[in-house]
Backbone as numpy.savetxt, mean C-alpha at the origin, in Angstrom:
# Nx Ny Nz CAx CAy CAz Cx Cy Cz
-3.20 -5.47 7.65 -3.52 -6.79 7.18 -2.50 -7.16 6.12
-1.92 -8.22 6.21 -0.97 -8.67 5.23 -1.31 -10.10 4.83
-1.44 -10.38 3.48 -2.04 -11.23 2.92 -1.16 -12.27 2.14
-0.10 -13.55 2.40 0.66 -14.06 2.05 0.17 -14.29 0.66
1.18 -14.34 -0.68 1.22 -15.22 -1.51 0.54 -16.52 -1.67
1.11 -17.38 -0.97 0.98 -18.11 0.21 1.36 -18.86 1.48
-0.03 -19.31 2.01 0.27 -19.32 3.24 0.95 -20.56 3.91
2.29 -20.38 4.51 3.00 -22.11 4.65 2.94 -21.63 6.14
2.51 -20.98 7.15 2.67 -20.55 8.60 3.97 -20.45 8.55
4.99 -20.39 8.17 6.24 -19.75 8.12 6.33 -18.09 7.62
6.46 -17.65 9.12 6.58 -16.23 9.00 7.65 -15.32 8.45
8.64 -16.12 8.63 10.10 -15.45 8.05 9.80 -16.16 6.92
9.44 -17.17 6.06 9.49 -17.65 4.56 8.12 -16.97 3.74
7.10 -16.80 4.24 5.87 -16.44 3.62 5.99 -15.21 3.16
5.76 -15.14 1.43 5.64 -14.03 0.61 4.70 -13.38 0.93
4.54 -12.44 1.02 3.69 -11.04 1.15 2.89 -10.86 -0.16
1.54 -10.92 -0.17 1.21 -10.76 -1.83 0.65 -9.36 -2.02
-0.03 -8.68 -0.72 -0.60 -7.52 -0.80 -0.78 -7.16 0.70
-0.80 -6.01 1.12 -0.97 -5.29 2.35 -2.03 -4.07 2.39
-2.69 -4.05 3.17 -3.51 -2.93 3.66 -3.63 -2.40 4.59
-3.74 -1.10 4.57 -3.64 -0.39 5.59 -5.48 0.50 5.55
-6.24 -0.01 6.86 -7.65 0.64 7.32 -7.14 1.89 7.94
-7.63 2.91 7.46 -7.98 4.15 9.01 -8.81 4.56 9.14
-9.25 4.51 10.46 -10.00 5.31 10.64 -10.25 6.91 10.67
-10.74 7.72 10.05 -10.43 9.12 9.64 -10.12 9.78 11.23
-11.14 9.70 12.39 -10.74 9.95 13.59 -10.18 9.66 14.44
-9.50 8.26 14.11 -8.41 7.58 14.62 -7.01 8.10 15.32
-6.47 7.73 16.14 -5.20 8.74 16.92 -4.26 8.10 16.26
-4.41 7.58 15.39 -2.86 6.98 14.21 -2.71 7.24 12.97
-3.78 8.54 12.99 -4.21 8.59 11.44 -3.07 9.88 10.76
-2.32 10.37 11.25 -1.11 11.39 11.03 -0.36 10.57 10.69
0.01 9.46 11.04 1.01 8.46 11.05 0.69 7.66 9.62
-0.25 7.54 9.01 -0.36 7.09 8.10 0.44 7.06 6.57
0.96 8.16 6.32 2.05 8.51 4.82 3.08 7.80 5.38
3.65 7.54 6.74 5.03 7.24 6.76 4.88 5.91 7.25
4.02 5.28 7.80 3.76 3.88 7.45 3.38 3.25 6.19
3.26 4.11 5.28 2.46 3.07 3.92 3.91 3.21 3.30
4.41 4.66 3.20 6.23 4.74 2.99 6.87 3.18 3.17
7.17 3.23 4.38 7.41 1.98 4.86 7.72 0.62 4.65
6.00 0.49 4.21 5.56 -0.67 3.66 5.75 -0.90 2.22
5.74 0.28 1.53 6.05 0.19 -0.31 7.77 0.06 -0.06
8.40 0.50 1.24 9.95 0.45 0.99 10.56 -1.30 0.98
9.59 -1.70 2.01 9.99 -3.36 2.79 9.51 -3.95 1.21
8.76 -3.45 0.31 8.65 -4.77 -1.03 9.52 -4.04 -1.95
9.91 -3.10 -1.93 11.01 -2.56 -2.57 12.00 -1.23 -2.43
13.32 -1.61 -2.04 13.88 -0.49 -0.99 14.85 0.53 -2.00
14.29 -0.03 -3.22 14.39 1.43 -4.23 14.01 1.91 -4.67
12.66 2.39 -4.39 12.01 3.39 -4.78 12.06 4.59 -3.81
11.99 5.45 -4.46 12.85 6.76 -3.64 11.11 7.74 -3.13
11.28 8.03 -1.68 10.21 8.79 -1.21 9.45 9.53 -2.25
10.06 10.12 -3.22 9.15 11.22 -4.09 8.55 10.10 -5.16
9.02 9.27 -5.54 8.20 8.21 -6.01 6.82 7.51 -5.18
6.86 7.67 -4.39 6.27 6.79 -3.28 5.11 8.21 -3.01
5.75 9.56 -2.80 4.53 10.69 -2.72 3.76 10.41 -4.02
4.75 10.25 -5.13 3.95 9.93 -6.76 2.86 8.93 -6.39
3.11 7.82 -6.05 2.20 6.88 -6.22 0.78 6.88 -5.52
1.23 7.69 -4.72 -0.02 7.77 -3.06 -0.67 8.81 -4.09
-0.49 9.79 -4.60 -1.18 10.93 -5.35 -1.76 10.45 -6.37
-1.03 9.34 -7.08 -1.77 8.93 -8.34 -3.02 8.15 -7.70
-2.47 7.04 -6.61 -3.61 5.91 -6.26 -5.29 7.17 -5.74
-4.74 8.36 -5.68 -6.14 8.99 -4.84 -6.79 9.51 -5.91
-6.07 10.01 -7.42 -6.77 10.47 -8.49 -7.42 9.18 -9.02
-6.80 7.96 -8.87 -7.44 6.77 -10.06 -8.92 6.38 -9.01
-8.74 6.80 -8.00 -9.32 5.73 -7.16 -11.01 5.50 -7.43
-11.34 6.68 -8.33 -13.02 6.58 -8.94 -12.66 5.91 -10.01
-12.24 5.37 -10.26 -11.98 4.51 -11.48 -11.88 3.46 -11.21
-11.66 3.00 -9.93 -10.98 1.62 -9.95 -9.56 1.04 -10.12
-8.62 1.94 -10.81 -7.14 1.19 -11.45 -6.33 1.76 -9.98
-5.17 1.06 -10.18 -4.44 1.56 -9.29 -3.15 2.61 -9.59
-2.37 2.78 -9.12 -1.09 3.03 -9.40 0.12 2.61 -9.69
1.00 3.10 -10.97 2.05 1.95 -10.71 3.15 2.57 -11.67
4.44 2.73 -10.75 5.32 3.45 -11.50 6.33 2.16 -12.34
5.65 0.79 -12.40 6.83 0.32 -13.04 7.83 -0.39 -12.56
7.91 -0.69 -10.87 9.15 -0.85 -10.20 8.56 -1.66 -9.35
7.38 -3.08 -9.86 6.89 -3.84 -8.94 5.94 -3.55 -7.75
5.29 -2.44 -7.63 4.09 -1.71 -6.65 3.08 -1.15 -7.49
1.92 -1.74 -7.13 1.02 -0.72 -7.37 0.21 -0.06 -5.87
-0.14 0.81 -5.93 -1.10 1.54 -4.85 -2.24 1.38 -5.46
-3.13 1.09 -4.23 -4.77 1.67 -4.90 -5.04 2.32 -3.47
-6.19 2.64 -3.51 -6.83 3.69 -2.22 -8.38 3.45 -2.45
-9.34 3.65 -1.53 -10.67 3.52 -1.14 -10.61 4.68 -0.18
-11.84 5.27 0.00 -12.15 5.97 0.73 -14.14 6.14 0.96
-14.49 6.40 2.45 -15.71 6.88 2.24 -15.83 7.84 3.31
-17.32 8.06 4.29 -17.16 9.01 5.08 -16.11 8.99 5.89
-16.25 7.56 6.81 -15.57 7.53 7.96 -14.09 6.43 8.02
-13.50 6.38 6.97 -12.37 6.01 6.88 -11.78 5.84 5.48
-10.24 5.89 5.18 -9.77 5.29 3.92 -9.11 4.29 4.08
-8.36 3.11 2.65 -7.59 2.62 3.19 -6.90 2.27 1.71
-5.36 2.37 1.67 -4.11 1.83 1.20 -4.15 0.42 0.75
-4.03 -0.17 -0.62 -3.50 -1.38 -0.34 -2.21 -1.60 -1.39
-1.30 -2.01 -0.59 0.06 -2.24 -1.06 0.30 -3.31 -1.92
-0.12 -3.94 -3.45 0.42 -4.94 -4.02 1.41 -4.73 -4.66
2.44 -6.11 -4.23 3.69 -6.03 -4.78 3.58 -7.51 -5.73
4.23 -6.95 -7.47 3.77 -7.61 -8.16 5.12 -8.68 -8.49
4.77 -9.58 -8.72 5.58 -10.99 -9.16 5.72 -11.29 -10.53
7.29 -11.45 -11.08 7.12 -11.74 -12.70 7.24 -13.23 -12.48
């Protein structure tokens, strides 16, 4: 799910304000999941370096009883949800 800034139906012009990623825990795409959210933190910013990006996914799963998200500083935060039968990622990329 990708959630414009806003929305002008211009797909190549429409800002991205936040992204999420659902899985289902038994899902056949659910291995695939670290290197798609990778991905997606790279497309809002393509310098942050993988071990940053393991940082953030690790922090977003410790905060995530708290509520806060993650955020190294470089325009991303991660947060994470989880319950029995699925978790999910959401990618905000922040605007000064």
């Amino acid at each position: 799910v990708a959630v414009p800034k806003k929305y002008t139906g211009d797909k190549a012009a429409d800002i991205v304000n936040y992204t999420l990623l659902y899985v289902n825990k038994t899902g056949e795409y659910e291995s695939d999941v670290a290197s798609y959210v990778k991905h997606l933190i790279k497309a809002n910013n393509s310098e942050i370096t993988d071990s940053e990006i393991d940082k953030l996914l690790e922090d977003a799963k410790t905060k995530a009883n708290s509520g806060k998200t993650a955020n190294n500083g470089k325009g991303i935060s991660i947060s994470y949800t989880e319950n029995d039968e699925a978790y999910q990622y959401q990618v905000l990329r922040l605007y000064k």
